[in-house]
N, C-alpha and C positions, 0 to 999 in steps of 0.2 A: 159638919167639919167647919173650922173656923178658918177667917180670911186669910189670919196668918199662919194658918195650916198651911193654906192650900198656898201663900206666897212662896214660902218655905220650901216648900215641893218642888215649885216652878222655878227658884232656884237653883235647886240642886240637881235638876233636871240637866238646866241650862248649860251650869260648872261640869258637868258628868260629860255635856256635849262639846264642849272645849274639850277637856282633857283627851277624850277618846278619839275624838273626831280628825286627829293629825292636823290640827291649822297652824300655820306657822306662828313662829314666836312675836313675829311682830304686828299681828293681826288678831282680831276675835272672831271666830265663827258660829254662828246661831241661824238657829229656825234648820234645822238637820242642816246644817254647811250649805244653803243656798244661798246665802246672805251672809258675804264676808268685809270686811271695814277693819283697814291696816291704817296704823297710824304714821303721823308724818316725818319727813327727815328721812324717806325712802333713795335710795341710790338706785336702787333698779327694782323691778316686779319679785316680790317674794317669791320664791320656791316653794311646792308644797299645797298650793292652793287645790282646793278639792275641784273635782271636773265637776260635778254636780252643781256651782255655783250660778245664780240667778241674776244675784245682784252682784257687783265688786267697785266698791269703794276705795280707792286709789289715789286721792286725791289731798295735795297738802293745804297750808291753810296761807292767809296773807303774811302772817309773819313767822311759820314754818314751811318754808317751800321744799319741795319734793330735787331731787338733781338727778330724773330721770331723764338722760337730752333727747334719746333718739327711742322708737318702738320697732323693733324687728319682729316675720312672722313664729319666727320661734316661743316668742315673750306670751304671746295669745294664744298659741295651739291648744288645741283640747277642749275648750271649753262652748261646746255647740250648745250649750242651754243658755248660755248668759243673754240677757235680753235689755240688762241697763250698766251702763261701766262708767266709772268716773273717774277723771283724769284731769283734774285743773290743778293748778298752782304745782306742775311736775318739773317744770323748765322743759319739756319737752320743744326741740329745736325742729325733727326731722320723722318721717314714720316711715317706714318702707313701704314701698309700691305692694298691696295687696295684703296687708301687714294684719287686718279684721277679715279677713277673708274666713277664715275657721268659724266665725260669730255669726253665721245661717239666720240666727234669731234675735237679733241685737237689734230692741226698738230706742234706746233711747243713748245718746256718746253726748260726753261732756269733756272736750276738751278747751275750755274758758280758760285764760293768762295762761297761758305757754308761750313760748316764743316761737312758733311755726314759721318758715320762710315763705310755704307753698303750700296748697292744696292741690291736686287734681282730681277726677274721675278713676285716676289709680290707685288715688288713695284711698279712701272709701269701697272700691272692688271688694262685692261679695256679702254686703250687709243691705239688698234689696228692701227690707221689710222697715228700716228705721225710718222712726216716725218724729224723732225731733232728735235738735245737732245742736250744738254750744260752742261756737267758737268766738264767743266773745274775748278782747282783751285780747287778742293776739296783732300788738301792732305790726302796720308794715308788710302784713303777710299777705302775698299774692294767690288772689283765688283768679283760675284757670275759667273761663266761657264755661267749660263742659263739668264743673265742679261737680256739681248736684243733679245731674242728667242719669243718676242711677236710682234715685228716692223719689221711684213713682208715688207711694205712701209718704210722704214727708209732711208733716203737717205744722209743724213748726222749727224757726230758723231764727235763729240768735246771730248777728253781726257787728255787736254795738262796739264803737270803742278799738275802732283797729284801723282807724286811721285811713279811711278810706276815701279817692279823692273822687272817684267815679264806679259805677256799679255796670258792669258788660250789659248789653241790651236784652240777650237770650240769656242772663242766666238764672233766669227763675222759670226758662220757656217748659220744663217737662215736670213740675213741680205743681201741678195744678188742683193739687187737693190741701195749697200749703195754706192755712186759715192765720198764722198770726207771724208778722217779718217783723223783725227788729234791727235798725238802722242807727242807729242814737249814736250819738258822740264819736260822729267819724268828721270829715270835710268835704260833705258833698257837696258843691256850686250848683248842681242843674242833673235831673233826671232825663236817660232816654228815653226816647218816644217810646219804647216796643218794652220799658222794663214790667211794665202791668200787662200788658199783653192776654196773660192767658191765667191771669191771677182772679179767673172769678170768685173761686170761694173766701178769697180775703175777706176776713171781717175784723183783721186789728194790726195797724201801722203805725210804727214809732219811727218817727224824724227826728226829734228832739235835738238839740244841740247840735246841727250842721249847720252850713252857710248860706241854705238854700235862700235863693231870692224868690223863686215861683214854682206852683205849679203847674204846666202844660194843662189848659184845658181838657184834653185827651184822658186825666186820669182819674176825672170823676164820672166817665161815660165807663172805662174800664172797671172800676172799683163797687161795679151799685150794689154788690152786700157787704159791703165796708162797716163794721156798727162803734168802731173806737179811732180817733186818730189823734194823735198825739205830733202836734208844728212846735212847741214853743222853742225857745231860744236860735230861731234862726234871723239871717238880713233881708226880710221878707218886704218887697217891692211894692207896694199897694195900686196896683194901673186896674186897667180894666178884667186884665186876665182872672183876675184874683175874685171877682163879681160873683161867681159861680161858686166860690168857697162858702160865700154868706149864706148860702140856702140850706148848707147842712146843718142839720140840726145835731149831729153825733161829735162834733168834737168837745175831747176832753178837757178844752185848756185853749185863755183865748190868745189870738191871735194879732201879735203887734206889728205897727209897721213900722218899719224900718228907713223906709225912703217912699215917697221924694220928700225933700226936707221939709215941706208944707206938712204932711201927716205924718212925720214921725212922730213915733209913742202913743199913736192912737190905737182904739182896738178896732180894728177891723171890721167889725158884726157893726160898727151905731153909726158907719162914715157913708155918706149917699153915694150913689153912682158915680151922678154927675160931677163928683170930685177925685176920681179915678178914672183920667181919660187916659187913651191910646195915644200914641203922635207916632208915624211915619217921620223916618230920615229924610231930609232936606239934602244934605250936601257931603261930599268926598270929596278927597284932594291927596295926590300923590309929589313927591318933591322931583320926582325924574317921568320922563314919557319917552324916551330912549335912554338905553342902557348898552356902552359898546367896550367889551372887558377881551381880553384874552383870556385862551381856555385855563383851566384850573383857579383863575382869580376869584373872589367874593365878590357878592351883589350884596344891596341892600338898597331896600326902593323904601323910604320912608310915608307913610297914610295915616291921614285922621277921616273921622268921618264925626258931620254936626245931626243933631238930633236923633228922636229914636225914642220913642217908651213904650212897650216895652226895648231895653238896650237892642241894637242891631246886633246879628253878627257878622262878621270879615267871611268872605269863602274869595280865593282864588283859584282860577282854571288855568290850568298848562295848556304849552299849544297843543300838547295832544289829545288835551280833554279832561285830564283828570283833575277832580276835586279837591283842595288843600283847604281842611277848616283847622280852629286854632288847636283841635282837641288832637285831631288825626295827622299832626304833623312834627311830632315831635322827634321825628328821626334826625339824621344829622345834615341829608342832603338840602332838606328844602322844610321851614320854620316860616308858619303864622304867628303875630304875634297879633292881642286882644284888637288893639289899635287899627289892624291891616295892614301894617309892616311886611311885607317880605324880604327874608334873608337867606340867600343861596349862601352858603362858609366856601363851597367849590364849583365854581361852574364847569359845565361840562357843552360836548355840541349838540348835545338835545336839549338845551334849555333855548337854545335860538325861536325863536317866533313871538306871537302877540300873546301876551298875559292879561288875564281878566281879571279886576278885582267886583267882586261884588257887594254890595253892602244891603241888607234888608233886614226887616220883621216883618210878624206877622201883621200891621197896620198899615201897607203903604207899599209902592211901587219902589222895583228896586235900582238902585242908585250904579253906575256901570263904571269905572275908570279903566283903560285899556294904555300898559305901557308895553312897548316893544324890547325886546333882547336881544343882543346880536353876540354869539360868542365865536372867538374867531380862533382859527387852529393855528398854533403857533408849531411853524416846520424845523427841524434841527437838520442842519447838512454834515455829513463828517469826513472828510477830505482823508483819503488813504496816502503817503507820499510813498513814492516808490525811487529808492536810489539806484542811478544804471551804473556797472565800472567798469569802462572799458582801456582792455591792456594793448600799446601799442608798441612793437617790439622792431629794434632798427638794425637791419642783417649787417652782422660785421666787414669792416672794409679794409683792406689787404694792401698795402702800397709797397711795394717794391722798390727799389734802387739798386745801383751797382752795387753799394758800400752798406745797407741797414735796408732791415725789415721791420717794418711797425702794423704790428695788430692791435686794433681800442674796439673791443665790442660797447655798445652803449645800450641796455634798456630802458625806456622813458614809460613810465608808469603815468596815463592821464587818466584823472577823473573826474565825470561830468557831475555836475552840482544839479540838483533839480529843483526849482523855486515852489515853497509850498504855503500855503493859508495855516497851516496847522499852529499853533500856541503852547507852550512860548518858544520864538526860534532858535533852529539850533545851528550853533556854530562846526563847519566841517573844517577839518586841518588838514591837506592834502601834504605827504613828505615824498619829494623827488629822492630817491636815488642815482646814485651813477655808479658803477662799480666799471672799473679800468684794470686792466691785464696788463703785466708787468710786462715793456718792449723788450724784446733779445737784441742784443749788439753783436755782430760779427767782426773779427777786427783779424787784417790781411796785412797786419804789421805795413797798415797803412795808420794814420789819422782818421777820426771818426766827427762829423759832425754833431755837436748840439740842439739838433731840431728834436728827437724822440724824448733828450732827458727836460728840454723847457716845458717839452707838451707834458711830460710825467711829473713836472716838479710843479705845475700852474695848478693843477687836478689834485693835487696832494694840498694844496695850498687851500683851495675851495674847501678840501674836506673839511680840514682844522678848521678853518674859520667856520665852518657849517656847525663845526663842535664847540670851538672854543664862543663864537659869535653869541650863542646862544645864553651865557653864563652870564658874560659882561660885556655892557658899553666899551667901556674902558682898554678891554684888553682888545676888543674889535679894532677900536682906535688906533691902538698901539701895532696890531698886524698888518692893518692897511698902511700904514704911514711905513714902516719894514718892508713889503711891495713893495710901493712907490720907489722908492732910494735902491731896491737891487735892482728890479727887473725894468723898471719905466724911464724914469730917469738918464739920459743916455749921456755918456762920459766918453769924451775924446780919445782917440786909441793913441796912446803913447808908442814910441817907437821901441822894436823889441831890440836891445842890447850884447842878448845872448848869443851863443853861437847858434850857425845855422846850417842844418843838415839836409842838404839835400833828399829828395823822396827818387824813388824809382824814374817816374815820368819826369824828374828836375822842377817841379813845383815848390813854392814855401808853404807850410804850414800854416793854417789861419786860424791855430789853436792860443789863442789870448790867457796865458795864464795868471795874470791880474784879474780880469774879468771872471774866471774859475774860483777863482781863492774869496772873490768876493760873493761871489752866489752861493758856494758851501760856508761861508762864516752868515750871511742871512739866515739859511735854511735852519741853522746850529740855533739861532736864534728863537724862529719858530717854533719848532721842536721843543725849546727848552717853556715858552711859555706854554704849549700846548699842555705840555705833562702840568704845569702849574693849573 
């Protein structure tokens, strides 16, 4: 049989297993439906994909991307055979907690250029057995300490490219069969001590394109079956630390330095020791040595610090003890900065005692500045005013005579003012009343005297004026000066003219009726401006 028999065959084989096989419209399925590969421009995971799948290809391209944002456990169910999934260029934003969980046998996830926010140890839940991860290309995205604390089998880890400013110290701790880390094209300054830790089997390390200035001594006693390592493009420091680089014989790619400005652009491997020294810090200086704020104010204790190669770094100690380095202080209460600046935004009354700053490296005894903080508690008083009122009431008084009875009850309403600190003052208006009972006249077909109607017409007079007084200057004016001319004013008693009529007892009368006609043409007067 000839080749193109037998191509022909295997064609038709293929076509016959599409058609029957139920694969969706926007996918092809081949190799009996273990191996399915959908094309791009996906909005969400095809329907229809066979359970039997091995492989699934899901993945868009640079310039057809996928606009799948989120993964739920529903999306994945069923498919306990799949052992490699592809998932990059989906826009994938979010996965759900346990979301792979169904995927028992999933050795190999590719989720490279997504836009992931997070990963955790929840995400990943339930896929034990994978053996390599791709999350390269996902800027920005926060991995969790315990990310990778499930892939005791992990053997490789893709992290390039996502923008990373610093790597947790445990998070490669349970990952120790991992042989190749990929680190590239993020923003790393400096490695922690503990990140090799437990990375014996590494044999292939990519740095490439970070900031890094050194590496820790420490990580070529961790790394000794390291057989690839990849430094170039970082601001690599050439001191002494770096000495121990020269002896390896495995990297791929040499090594530039970067500073101090004597060997910059040299390589590395042809520069002798003795022009890579160490230098210990000489000197520290802060701009304050007491610091005295009221509570909730800002601090700010300005520090430099002279020499140092490798660079020092700043650490301050609280008075209680605790440690503030510039990495681990990024909260809002209390901020290192490179220099050894400290900035409290809000002090409080535990910041009071002796602060330490320290300054050291690894080459040299460490350098001490100790400034003091006093924060002081500022007390608020609040003054309660309490108004007392008390009513004093004056028992009516009864006077008698042969000829008239006069009753004047008077209530006097005092109240006491209480002097207070409170802000802003307030003005009290105290209104006396007087309220007067109208005198009964009894009249014995005698003459009556005038003492009951002057005390009722002088009281009547107050009132108005209490009323009218009130409105205008003017008309006040014009009442008191009306007073004055009736009541005050005393006018010679002319002689009476009239006849004269004897009384009972042979008395004259000492009823002035000039003096009458004058007090009711006043009164007429008052009255008439009152109503005005």
């Amino acid at each position: 049989m000839g080749k193109n028999t037998v191509s022909i065959i295997c064609a038709c084989f293929l076509l016959l297993e599409t058609v029957l096989g139920g694969c969706p419209s926007a996918c092809r399925c081949t190799f009996g439906d273990t191996v399915v590969q959908c094309s791009g421009g996906l909005s969400s995971i095809p329907r229809g994909i066979p359970t039997t799948v091995k492989v699934l290809h899901l993945s868009g391209t640079a310039t057809q991307t996928n606009s799948i944002t989120g993964l739920t456990k529903n999306d994945l169910a069923g498919y306990s055979l799949l052992q490699r999934l592809y998932l990059s260029f989906c826009g994938i934003e979010s996965i759900e907690d346990g979301a792979f969980e169904s995927l028992s046998n999933l050795r190999t996830l590719d989720l490279s250029y997504n836009q992931l926010k997070s990963v955790s140890a929840h995400t990943f839940r339930g896929i034990s057995k994978l053996t390599k991860l791709e999350l390269t290309g996902n800027e920005n995205c926060i991995i969790e300490e315990n990310a990778f604390h499930s892939f005791p089998s992990l053997l490789e880890l893709f992290l390039g490219q996502m923008k990373l400013i610093d790597v947790q110290p445990y998070l490669f701790y349970y990952s120790q069969k991992l042989v190749h880390l990929d680190l590239h094209g993020n923003e790393l300054v400096e490695l922690e001590s503990d990140i090799f830790k437990n990375l014996a089997s590494l044999g292939s390390l990519d740095l490439t394109g970070n900031r890094l200035i050194a590496l820790p001594s420490f990580t070529y006693q961790q790394m000794v079956h390291l057989k690839s390592l990849y430094m170039g493009g970082n601001a690599w420091h050439c001191n002494c630390e770096m000495n121990a680089l020269k002896k390896w014989t495995n990297l791929k790619e040499p090594v530039i330095c970067n500073a101090p400005k004597k060997l910059e652009n040299r390589n590395l491997m042809i520069i002798p020791d003795s022009e890579m020294p160490c230098i210990p810090p000489y000197n520290a200086t802060c701009d304050k040595k007491t610091v005295t704020v009221n509570e909730t104010n800002p601090i700010r204790v300005n520090c430099r610090f002279y020499g140092g190669d490798p660079r020092p770094y700043p650490m301050w100690t609280k008075p209680n003890g605790e440690e503030l380095l510039v990495k681990n202080s990024t909260n809002s209460s209390h901020v290192v900065l490179p220099d050894g600046t400290l900035i409290i935004p809000a002090s409080v009354e535990s910041d009071t005692g002796d602060w330490i700053l320290t300054i050291s490296n690894t080459h040299g005894n460490d350098i001490k500045v100790v400034v003091h903080i006093e924060v002081k508690i500022v007390t608020t008083t609040t003054t309660t005013t309490t108004t007392t009122t008390t009513t004093t009431t004056t028992p009516t008084t009864t006077t008698t005579t042969s000829t008239t009875t006069t009753t004047t009850p008077t209530t006097t309403t005092t109240t006491t003012p209480t002097t207070t600190t409170t802000q802003p003052p307030t003005t009290t208006t105290t209104l006396k009343t007087t309220t007067t009972a109208t005198n009964p006249t009894t009249t014995d077909n005698s003459p009556t005297t005038n003492t009951g109607d002057s005390q009722g017409n002088l009281q009547r007079i107050g009132i108005i004026l209490t009323i009218v007084g009130g409105s205008s200057l003017l008309i006040t004016s014009i009442c008191i000066a009306i007073m004055y001319f009736a009541f005050c004013k005393h006018t010679p008693v002319q002689a009476y003219s009239g006849p004269i009529k004897n009384n009972k007892v042979g008395r004259k009368p000492s009823y002035d009726f000039r003096r009458a006609e004058r007090n009711n043409n006043a009164f007429t007067i008052i009255e008439t401006l009152s109503e005005l």
